[in-house]
N, C-alpha and C positions, 0 to 999 in steps of 0.2 A: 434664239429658238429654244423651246421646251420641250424636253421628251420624259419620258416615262421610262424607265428600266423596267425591264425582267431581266431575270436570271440566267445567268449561262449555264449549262452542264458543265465546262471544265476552263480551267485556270492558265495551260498551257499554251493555246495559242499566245496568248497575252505576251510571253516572252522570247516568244522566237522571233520577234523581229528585234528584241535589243539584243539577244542572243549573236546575231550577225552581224552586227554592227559593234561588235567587240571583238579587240583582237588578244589573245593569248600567247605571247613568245617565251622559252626558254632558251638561257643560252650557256650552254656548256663549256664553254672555251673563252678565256680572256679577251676584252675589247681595249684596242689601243684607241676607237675611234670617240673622241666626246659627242662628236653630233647625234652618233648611232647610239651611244648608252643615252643619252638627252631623250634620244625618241625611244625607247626598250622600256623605260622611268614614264615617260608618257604613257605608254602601252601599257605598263601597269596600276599606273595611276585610275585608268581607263577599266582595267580588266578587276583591280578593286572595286572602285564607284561602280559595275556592271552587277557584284558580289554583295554589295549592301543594299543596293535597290533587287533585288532579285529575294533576297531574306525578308526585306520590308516588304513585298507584294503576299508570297507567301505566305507571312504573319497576319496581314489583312483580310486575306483570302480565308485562313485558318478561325479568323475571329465574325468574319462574318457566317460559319458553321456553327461554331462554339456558339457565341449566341444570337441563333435562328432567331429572325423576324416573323409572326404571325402575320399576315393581309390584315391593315388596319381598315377600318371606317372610312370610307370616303367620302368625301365634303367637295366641292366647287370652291371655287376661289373667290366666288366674290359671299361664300359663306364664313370664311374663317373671319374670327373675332378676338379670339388670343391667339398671341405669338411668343414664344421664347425662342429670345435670339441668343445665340452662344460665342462669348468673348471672354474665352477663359482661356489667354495668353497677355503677355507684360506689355505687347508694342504700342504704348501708345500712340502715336503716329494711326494705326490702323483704328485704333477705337475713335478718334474724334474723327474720322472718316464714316465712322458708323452710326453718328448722331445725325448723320444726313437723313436719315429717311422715318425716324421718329416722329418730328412735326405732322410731317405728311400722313402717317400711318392713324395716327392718335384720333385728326381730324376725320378721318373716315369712319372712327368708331372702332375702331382695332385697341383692344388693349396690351399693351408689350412689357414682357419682362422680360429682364437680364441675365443672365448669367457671367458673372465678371468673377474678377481675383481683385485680390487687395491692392495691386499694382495699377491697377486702371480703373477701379471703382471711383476713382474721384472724377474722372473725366464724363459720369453720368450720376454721379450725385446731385439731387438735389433738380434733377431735371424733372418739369411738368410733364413731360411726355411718355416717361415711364411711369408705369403701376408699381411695378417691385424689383427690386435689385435680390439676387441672392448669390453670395458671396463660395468659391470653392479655391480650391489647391491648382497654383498653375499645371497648366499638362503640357507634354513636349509631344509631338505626333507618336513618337517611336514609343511611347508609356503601353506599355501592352492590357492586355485584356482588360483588369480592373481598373474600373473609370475614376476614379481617387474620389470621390463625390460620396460620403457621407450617407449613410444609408436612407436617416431619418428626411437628407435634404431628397434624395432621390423621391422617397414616397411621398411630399410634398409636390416634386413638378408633377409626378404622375398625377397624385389626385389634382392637379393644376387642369388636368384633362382638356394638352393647348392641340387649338386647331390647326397651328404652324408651328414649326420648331426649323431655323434657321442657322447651317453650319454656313458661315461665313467665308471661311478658309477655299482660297482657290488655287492651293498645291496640293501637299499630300493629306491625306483623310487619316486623322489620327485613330493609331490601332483602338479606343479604346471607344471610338465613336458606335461602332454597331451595338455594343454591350447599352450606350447609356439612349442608344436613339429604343433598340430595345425597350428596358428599363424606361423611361418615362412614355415611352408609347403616343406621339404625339398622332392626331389624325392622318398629317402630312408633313412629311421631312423632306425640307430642299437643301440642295444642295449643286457645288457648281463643278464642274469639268470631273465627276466621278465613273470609275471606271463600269460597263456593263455590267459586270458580277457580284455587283456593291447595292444588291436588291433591298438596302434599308431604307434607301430614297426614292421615294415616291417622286420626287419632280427630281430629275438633275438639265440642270441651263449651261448651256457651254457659252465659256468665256474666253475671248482671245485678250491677252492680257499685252500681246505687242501691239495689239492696236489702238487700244483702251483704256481710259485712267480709270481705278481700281472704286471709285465711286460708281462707277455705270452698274457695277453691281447690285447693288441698291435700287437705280432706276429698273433694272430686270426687273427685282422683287416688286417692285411697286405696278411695272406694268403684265407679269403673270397673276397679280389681284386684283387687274381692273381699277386700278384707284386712280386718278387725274393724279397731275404734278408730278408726275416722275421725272421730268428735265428743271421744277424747282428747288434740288438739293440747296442744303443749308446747314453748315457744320454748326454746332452749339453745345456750349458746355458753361456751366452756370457758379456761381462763384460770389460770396459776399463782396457789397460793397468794399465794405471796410478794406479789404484790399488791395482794391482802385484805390481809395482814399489813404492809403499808407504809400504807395507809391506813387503818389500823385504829390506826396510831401518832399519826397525827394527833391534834393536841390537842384539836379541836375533838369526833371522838370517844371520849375518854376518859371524858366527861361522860355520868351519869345524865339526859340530858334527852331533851324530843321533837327528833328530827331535820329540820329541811326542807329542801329540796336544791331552788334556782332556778336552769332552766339559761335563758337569754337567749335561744341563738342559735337560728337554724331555716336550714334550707337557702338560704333567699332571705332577703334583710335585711329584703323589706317582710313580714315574718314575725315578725322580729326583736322582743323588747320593748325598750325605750328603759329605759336608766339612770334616767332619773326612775321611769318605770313598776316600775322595780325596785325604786327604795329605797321609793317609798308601798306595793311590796307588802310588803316587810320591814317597815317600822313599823307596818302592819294586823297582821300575822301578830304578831307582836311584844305589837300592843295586845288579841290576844285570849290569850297568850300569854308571857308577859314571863321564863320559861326556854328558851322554846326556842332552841336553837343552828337560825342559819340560812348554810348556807352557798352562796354564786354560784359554779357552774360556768363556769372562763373559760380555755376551750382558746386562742384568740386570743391571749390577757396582753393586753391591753388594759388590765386595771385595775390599782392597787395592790393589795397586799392588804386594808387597812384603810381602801379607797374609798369603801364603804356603810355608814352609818352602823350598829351591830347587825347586821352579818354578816359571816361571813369568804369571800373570793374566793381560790377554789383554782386555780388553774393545771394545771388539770388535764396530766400528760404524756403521758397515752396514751388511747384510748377504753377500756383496757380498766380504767383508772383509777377514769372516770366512772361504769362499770359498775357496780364496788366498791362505790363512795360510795355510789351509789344503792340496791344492795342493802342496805344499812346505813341508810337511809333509813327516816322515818317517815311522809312526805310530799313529794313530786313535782308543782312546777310547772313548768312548759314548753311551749313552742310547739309544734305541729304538725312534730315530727321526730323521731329515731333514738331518741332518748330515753321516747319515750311507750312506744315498742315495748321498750323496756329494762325501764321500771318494770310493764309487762305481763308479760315474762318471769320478774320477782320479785314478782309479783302486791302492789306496790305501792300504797298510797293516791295517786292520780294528779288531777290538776287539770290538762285540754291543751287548751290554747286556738288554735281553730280559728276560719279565715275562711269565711264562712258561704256554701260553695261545693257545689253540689250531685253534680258527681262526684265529691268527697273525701269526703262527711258520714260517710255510713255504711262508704265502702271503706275510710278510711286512720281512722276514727275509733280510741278505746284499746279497743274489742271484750274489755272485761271487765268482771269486778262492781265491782273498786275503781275503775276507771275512768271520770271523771266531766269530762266534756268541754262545754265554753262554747264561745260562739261572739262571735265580735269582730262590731260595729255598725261598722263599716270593711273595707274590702279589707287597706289598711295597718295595722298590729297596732300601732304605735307613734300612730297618730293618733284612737286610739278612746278618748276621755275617761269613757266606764263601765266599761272592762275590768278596774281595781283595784278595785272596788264587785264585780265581776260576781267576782271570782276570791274576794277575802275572803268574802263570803257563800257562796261552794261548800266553804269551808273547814267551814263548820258541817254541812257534809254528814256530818262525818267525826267520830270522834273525840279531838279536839286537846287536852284537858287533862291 
């Protein structure tokens, strides 16, 4: 659904319901009990986290004053024609998620530019489906008022004079967004699950993110512009040959075999699989398998190459390396990262093992048919003693011989 905001006169309703649903205790006399100081340490962990979302709302509220939005121009939707989309954070995982709806948009006659960082520029370089890429300083939501954005880039999007301007983000609305929604002044600013008093967005879409994998968003934008194919997302990201052709010299694939590609790492270490967890997953795969070439993704170098018993540890040099390899893949294991969304874009045979958290399951899950996703019996991915049992028997999901 789409609604339109207006403004509220005041701020305060907003927080009386987290208000009560926080509990505040002091306790003035020694506790011999651990259960009860366990829950008092809860209580305040609680009555903090209540303390820094109440400062962040605040500051939002504060900035959407400070810098007051004028009533823009208004357009119809099947009018706009430029869009600057805003992907100015490091995840990649989220940007090649974002290439889904470029094809689509391009074909309509929509012209689209970017707004990235240095960290994810490469994941839409060099794409047809962009017009312009322009380059800023990563921002963290909590970055206050001033939007780190360059003065001379600012009066460039402004005179960009875009019909859409596209905050991506469907958590928190970073403080510095009224300032630059402001400041480049698009006709219409969308945006997703933003609060009533956040009158800088012209469209806000509510999105339920436990029900939903975090592409559908995309399909919104496509079907609040009237454009067909909004159910044919398509992630892409583009990349020299030469490449392919460097890793395609590898020895490893010269070989008639099945491919498996383990990649370790995940964005947080306690995400991470553990070197044991890796070679029992190589000698499982191995023991239902005993050709298949299996190779460890090791951007890090951490390892030798011939560290794992029956498999080879690539070094990988660039991500768009890992890309390759994986496209050449027969089979993808991996944590809950960049990678899951890779072997999605090469619609991959996928195994991604996920900590069993309820705003990730369904948002950041592999949102495909080969994608077949476990869940760790731990927060910690290295301390979960069924997760090699849990991963070799998904392997029979598929077919390995």
């Amino acid at each position: 659904m789409i609604l339109t905001f207006k403004r509220s006169r005041t701020i305060f309703g907003l927080f009386i319901l987290e208000l009560t649903n926080s509990t505040i205790l002091k306790i003035s006399r020694p506790v011999k009990d651990m259960k009860f100081i366990k829950k008092i340490r809860e209580l305040n962990r609680k009555r903090n986290y209540f303390k820094k979302r109440l400062k962040y709302k605040i500051a939002l509220y504060k900035a959407t004053k400070k810098w007051h939005r004028e009533p823009s121009v208004k357009i119809s939707p099947s009018e706009v024609r430029t869009v600057l989309m805003i992907r100015n954070e490091g995840k990649i995982g989220d940007a090649i998620v974002s290439t889904c709806i470029l094809r689509t948009m391009h074909e309509a006659g929509i012209s689209i530019d970017v707004l990235a960082i240095k960290a994810n520029e490469m994941i839409f370089s060099d794409n047809p489906f962009i017009r312009k890429i322009y380059l800023t300083e990563e921002m963290d939501y909590q970055d206050r008022y001033n939007h780190a954005i360059p003065d001379d880039l600012i009066n460039t999007l402004k005179e960009n004079n875009y019909d859409l301007m596209i905050d991506t983000g469907i958590w928190d609305t970073g403080l510095y967004m009224p300032h630059m929604i402001q400041a480049i002044s698009p006709k219409i600013s969308l945006g997703f699950n933003k609060e009533k008093w956040l009158s800088h967005y012209d469209v806000n879409i509510r999105f339920n993110h436990y029900e939903h994998h975090v592409k559908e968003i995309y399909a919104r934008i496509i079907n609040y512009l009237g454009v067909p194919g909004a159910s044919q997302q398509r992630y892409e990201v583009y990349y020299k040959q030469s490449i392919t052709d460097e890793v395609k010299a590898i020895d490893f694939f010269k070989k008639e075999s099945k491919k498996v590609i383990i990649n370790m790492y995940a964005s947080h270490n306690d995400r991470n699989l553990t070197p044991q967890q890796t070679q029992e997953i190589i000698s499982g795969v191995l023991s239902k398998n005993k050709d298949a070439d299996i190779i460890v993704l090791d951007y890090k170098k951490k390892f030798i190459n011939d560290f794992f018993h029956g498999a080879y540890v690539y070094h990988v040099p660039s991500f768009y390396h890992a890309m390759a390899t994986i496209n050449l893949a027969d089979l993808v294991i991996s944590p809950d990262t960049a990678v899951v969304h890779v072997a999605a874009m090469y619609d991959k045979p996928l195994i991604g093992i996920y900590r069993d958290i309820s705003d990730n399951n369904k948002l950041w899950s592999p949102g495909y048919r080969n994608g077949h996703q476990i869940f760790t019996s731990t927060f910690v991915v290295g301390e979960d003693a069924l997760l090699v049992d849990n991963v070799l028997n998904a392997i029979d999901k598929f077919d390995f011989n």
